[in-house]
C-alpha positions in Angstrom: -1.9 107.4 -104.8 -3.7 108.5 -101.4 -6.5 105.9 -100.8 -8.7 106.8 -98.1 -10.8 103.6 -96.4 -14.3 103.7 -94.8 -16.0 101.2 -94.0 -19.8 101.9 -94.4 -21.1 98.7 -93.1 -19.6 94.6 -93.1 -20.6 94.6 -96.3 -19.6 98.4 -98.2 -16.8 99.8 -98.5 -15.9 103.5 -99.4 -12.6 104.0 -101.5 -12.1 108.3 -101.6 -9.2 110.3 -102.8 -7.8 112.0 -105.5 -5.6 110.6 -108.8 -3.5 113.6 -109.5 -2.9 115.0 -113.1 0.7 113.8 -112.8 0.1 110.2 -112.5 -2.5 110.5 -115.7 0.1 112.2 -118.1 2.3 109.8 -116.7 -0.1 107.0 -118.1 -0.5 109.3 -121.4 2.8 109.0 -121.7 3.1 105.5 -120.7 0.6 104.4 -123.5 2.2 106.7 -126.1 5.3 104.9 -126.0 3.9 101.4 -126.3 1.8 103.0 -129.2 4.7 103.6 -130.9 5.6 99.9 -131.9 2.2 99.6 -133.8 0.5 102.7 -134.5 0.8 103.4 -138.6 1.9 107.0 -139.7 3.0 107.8 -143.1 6.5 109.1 -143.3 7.7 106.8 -140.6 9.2 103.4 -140.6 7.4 100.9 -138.3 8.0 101.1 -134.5 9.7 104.5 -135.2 7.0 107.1 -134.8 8.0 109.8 -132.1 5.4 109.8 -129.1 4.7 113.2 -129.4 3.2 112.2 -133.2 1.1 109.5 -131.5 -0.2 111.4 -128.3 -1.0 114.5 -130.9 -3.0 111.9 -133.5 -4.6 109.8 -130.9 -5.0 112.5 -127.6 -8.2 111.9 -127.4 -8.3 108.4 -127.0 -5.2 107.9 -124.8 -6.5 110.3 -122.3 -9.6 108.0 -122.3 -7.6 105.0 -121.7 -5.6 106.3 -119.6 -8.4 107.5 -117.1 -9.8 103.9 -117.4 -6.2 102.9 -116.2 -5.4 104.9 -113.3 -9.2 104.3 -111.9 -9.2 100.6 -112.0 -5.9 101.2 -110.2 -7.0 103.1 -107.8 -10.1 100.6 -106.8 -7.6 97.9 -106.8 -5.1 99.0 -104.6 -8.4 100.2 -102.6 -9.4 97.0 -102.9 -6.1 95.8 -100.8 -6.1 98.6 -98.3 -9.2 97.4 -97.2 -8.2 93.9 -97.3 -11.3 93.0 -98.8 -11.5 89.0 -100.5 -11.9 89.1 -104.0 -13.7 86.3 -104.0 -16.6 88.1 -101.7 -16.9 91.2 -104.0 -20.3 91.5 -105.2 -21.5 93.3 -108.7 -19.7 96.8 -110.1 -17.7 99.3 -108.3 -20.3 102.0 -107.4 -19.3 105.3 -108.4 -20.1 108.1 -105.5 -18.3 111.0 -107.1 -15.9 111.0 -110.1 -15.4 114.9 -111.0 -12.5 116.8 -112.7 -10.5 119.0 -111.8 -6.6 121.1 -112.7 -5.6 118.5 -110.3 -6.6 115.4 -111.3 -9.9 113.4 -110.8 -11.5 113.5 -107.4 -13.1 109.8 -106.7 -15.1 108.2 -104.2 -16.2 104.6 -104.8 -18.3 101.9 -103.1 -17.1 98.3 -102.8 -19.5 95.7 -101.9 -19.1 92.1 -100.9 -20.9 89.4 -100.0 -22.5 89.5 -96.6 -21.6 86.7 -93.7 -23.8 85.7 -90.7 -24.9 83.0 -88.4 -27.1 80.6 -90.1 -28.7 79.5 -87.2 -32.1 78.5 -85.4 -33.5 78.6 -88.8 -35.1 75.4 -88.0 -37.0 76.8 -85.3 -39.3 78.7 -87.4 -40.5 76.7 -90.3 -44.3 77.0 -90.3 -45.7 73.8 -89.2 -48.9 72.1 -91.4 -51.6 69.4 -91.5 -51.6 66.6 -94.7 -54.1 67.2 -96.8 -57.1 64.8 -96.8 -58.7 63.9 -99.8 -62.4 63.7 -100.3 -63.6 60.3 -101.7 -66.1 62.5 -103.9 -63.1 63.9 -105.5 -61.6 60.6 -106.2 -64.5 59.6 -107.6 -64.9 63.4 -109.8 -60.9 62.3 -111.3 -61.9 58.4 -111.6 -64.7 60.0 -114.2 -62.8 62.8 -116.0 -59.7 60.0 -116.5 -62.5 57.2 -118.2 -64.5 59.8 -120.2 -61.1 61.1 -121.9 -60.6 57.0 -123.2 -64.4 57.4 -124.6 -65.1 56.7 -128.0 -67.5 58.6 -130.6 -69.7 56.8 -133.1 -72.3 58.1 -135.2 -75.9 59.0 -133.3 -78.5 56.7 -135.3 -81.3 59.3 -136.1 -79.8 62.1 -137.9 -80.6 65.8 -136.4 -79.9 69.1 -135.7 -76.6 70.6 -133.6 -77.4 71.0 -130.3 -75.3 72.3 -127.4 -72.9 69.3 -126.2 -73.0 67.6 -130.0 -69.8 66.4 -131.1 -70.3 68.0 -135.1 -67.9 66.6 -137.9 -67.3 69.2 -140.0 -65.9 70.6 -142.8 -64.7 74.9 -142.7 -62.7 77.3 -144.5 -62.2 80.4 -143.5 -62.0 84.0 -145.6 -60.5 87.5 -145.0 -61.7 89.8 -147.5 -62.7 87.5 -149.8 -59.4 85.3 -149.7 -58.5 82.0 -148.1 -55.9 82.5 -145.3 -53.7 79.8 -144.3 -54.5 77.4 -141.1 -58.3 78.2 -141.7 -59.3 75.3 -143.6 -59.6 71.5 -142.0 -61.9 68.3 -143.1 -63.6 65.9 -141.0 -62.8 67.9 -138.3 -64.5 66.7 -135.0 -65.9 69.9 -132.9 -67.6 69.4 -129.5 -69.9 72.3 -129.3 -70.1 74.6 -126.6 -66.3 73.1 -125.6 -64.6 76.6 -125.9 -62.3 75.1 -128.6 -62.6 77.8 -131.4 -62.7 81.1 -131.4 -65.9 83.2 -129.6 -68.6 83.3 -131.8 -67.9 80.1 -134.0 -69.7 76.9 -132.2 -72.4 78.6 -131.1 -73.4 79.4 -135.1 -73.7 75.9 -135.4 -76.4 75.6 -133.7 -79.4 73.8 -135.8 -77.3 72.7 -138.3 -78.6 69.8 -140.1 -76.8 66.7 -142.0 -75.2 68.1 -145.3 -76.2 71.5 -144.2 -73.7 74.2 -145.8 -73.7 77.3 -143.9 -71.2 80.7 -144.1 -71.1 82.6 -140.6 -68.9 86.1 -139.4 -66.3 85.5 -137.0 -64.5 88.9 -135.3 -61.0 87.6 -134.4 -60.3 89.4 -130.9 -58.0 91.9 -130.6 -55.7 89.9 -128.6 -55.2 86.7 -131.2 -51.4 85.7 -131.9 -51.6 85.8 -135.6 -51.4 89.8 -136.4 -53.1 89.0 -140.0 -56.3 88.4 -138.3 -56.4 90.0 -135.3 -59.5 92.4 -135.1 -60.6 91.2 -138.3 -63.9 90.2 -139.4 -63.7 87.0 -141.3 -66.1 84.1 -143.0 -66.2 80.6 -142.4 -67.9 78.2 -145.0 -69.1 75.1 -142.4 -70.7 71.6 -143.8 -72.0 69.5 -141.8 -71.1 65.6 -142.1 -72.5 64.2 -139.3 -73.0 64.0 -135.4 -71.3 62.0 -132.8 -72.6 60.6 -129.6 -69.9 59.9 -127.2 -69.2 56.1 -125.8 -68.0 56.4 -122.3 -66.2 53.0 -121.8 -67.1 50.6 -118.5 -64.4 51.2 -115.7 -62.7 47.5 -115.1 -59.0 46.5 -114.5 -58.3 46.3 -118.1 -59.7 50.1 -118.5 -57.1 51.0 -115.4 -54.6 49.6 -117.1 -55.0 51.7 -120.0 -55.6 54.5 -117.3 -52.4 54.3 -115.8 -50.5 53.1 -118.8 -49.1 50.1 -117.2 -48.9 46.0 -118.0 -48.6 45.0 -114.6 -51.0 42.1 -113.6 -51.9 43.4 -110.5 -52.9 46.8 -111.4 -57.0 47.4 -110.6 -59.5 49.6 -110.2 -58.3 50.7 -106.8 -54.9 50.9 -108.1 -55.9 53.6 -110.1 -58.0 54.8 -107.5 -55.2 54.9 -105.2 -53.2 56.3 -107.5 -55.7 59.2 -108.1 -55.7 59.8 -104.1 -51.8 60.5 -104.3 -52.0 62.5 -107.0 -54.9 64.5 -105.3 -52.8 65.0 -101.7 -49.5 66.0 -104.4 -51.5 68.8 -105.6 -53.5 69.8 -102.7 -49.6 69.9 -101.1 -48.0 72.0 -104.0 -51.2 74.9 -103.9 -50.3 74.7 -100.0 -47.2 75.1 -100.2 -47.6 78.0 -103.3 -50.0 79.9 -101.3 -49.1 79.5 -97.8 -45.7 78.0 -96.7 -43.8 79.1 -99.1 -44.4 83.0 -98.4 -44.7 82.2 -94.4 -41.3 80.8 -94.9 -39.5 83.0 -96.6 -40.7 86.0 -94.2 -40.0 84.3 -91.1 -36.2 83.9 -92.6 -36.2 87.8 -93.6 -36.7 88.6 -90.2 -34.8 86.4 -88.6 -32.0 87.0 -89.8 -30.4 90.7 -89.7 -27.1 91.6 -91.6 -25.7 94.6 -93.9 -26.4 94.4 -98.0 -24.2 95.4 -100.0 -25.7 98.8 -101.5 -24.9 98.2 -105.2 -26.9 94.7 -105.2 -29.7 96.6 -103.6 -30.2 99.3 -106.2 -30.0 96.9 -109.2 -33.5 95.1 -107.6 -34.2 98.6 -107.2 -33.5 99.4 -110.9 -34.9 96.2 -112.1 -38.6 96.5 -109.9 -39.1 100.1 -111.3 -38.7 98.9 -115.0 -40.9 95.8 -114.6 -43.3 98.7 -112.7 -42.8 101.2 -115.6 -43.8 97.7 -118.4 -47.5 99.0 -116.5 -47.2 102.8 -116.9 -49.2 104.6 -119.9 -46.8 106.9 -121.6 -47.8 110.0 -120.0 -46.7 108.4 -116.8 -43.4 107.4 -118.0 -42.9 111.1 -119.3 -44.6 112.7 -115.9 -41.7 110.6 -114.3 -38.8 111.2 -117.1 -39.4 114.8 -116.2 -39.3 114.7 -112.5 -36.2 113.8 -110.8 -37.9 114.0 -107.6 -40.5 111.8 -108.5 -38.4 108.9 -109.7 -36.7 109.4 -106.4 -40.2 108.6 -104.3 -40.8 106.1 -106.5 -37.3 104.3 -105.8 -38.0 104.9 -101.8 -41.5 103.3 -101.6 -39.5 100.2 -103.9 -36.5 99.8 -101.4 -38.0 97.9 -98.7 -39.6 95.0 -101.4 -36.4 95.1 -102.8 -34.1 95.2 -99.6 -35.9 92.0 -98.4 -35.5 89.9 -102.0 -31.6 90.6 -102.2 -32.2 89.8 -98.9 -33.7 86.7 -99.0 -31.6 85.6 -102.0 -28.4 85.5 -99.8 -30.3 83.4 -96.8 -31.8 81.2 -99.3 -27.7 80.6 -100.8 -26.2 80.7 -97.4 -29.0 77.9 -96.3 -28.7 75.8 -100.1 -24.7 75.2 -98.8 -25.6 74.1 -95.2 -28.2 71.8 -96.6 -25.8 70.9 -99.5 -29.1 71.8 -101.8 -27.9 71.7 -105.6 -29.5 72.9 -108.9 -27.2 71.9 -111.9 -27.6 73.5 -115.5 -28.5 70.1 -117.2 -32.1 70.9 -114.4 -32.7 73.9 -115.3 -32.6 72.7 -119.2 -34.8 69.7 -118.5 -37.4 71.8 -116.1 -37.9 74.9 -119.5 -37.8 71.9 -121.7 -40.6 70.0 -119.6 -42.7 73.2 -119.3 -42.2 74.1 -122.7 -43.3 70.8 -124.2 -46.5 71.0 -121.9 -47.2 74.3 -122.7 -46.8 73.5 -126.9 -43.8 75.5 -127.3 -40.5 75.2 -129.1 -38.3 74.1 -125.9 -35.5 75.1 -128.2 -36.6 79.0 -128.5 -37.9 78.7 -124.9 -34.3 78.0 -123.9 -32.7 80.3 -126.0 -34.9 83.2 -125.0 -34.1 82.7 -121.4 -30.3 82.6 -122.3 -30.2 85.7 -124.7 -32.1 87.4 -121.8 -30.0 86.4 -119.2 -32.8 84.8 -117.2 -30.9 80.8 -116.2 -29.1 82.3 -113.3 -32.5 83.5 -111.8 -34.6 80.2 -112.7 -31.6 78.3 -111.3 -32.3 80.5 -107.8 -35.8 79.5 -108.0 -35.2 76.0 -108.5 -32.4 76.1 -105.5 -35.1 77.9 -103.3 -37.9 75.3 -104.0 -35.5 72.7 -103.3 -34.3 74.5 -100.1 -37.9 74.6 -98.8 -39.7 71.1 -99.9 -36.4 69.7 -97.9 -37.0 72.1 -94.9 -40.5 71.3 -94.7 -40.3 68.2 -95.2 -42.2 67.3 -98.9 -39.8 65.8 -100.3 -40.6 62.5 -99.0 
């Protein structure tokens, strides 16, 4: 088997040549004869069928296998004329040219491995910054949103009408077409109006209600609601009113910022919780700064710093991968406009490469970089970070997890957890 080795680049490799018909049927035959000690054919006693039975019963399937054969051959042995690590190979085999002919198959293949460079003077570029400072006004702003959400609600003395900032306990049940539909029905339910709680449309018909008042008003779901039964649909809601609530807003004292900051501790006070509040208000301030600005400075300045070969296959797959997430946007005339023009898909690919050249880019700095700053991200973190977000966000963390897995989306949070970690070490917030 001829093997011819180019090397594209450090990090490609071109295998060409051609696997002659002879060392196929050779493989045909090969495969016949171990298919002889299993295949089944009436008339013949176990392990005794001839091999010209089994390649006429099964030809089309042997010369399958066989072609499988003598190609993974040929990329390994061109994987050892090229001395290339096994360990460094990156992705599939790319396949150049694979075409048949009376003398064989005519093959030309690209390897890709890992790329190696310098990781150097990387610490001469990180973007430099200024701590936030807080404002004491938005201290104070938090100090007050953290009391009023320990306020109480008891009944206003003088009964009246619903007005815009009431808290209304009611009663509702709502209809589509006449019928009750499930989760549309609550008592003694405590609405703020004018909160933005319920759907558009519902608090603001409460307006003027009175103290026993019944009232029936029209609610539109939108379009966009997660239950399909009621999306779009116009619906009735049969409201009583019980009675209105003025809210309580509780003195702030040491006992109160206790309660704040959910702690026994003796010494905790008002400016405990105040001080508290200030480091939460720098953490924030940080993480928006670092979203916004350091992050992306960061991860540009190490894209340019650093210059080494990709391997091509690794490249195209962003490639691939970018143009279906852009294609999730297109109408379906544009999809077909593009299914129908080769040349098109082509531009399309061209104006992608150089987004996706520096990501796969970037991905192998940011891996190179985790080592030398012996950065980690185990799978027990990744678990606990989608379990964390799903609980916050009211999800199942359960389907959340299982979703990422049957989607084969871990190894990419994992990156981003490694890259985060890279950087808040770099620049130094992870103090």
């Amino acid at each position: 088997m001829d093997i011819t080795v180019n090397k594209v680049d450090v990090a490609n490799t071109l295998l060409s040549g051609v696997i002659a018909q002879s060392t196929i049927d050779q493989t045909i035959d090969k495969l016949a004869k171990d298919a002889t000690r299993y295949v089944k054919v009436d008339g013949f006693r176990p392990g005794k069928v001839p091999v010209a039975i089994v390649k006429k019963l099964h030809q089309d399937k042997l010369e399958n296998d066989a072609e499988t054969q003598v190609v993974r051959d040929f990329v390994d042995n061109g994987i050892k004329q090229a001395t290339l690590n096994a360990e460094d190979i990156v992705g599939e085999p790319h396949f150049k040219k694979f075409e048949k002919t009376d003398a064989g198959i005519e093959i030309e293949v690209e390897v890709s491995t890992k790329p190696h460079f310098e990781a150097e003077g990387y610490r001469e570029i990180i973007p430099t910054f200024e701590k936030p400072i807080v404002n004491e006004e938005d201290v104070a702003k938090r100090v007050e949103e953290s009391v009023k959400q320990h306020a109480t609600h008891q009944p206003i003395e003088t009964p009246k009408a619903i007005e815009e900032g009431d808290m209304a306990i009611i009663d509702f049940e709502g209809f589509l077409d006449g019928e009750a539909f499930a989760g549309g029905k609550a008592e003694k339910f405590s609405l703020k109006i004018g909160s933005g709680q319920f759907i558009p449309g519902f608090e603001e018909q409460l307006i003027g209600m009175v103290y026993e008042e019944e009232r029936t008003i029209n609610i539109t779901f939108p379009a966009e609601y997660q239950a399909p039964n009621l999306a779009s649909k116009e619906t009735q809601f049969k409201i009583k009113l019980h009675e209105i609530h003025t809210e309580v807003i509780p003195e702030l004292n040491d006992e109160l910022a206790k309660k704040i900051m959910k702690s026994q501790e003796e010494h905790i006070t008002v400016e405990s919780l105040k001080e508290r509040i200030r480091d939460q208000l720098v953490r924030e301030s940080l993480s928006k700064l670092y979203q916004e600005e350091l992050k992306p400075k960061l991860l540009e300045a190490l894209v340019v710093k650093f210059d080494f070969a990709l391997p091509n296959n690794i490249v195209e797959q962003e490639i691939d991968a970018k143009v279906n997430q852009k294609a999730k946007t297109m109408s379906k005339e544009e999809i077909e406009s593009y299914k129908s023009d080769d040349t098109k898909i082509e531009a399309l690919r061209e104006e992608i490469r150089p987004e996706a050249t520096d990501s796969v880019k970037a991905t192998f700095i940011i891996d190179v970089l985790a080592k030398k700053e012996q950065i980690s991200v185990s799978d027990d973190e990744v678990a606990q970070t989608l379990y964390y977000e799903a609980y916050m966000s009211g999800q199942d963390p359960q389907q959340v997890i299982k979703y990422y897995e049957e989607n084969n989306l871990l190894p990419a949070i994992k990156m981003e957890m490694i890259e985060d970690k890279l950087f808040t070490k770099l620049l130094g917030l992870d103090a």
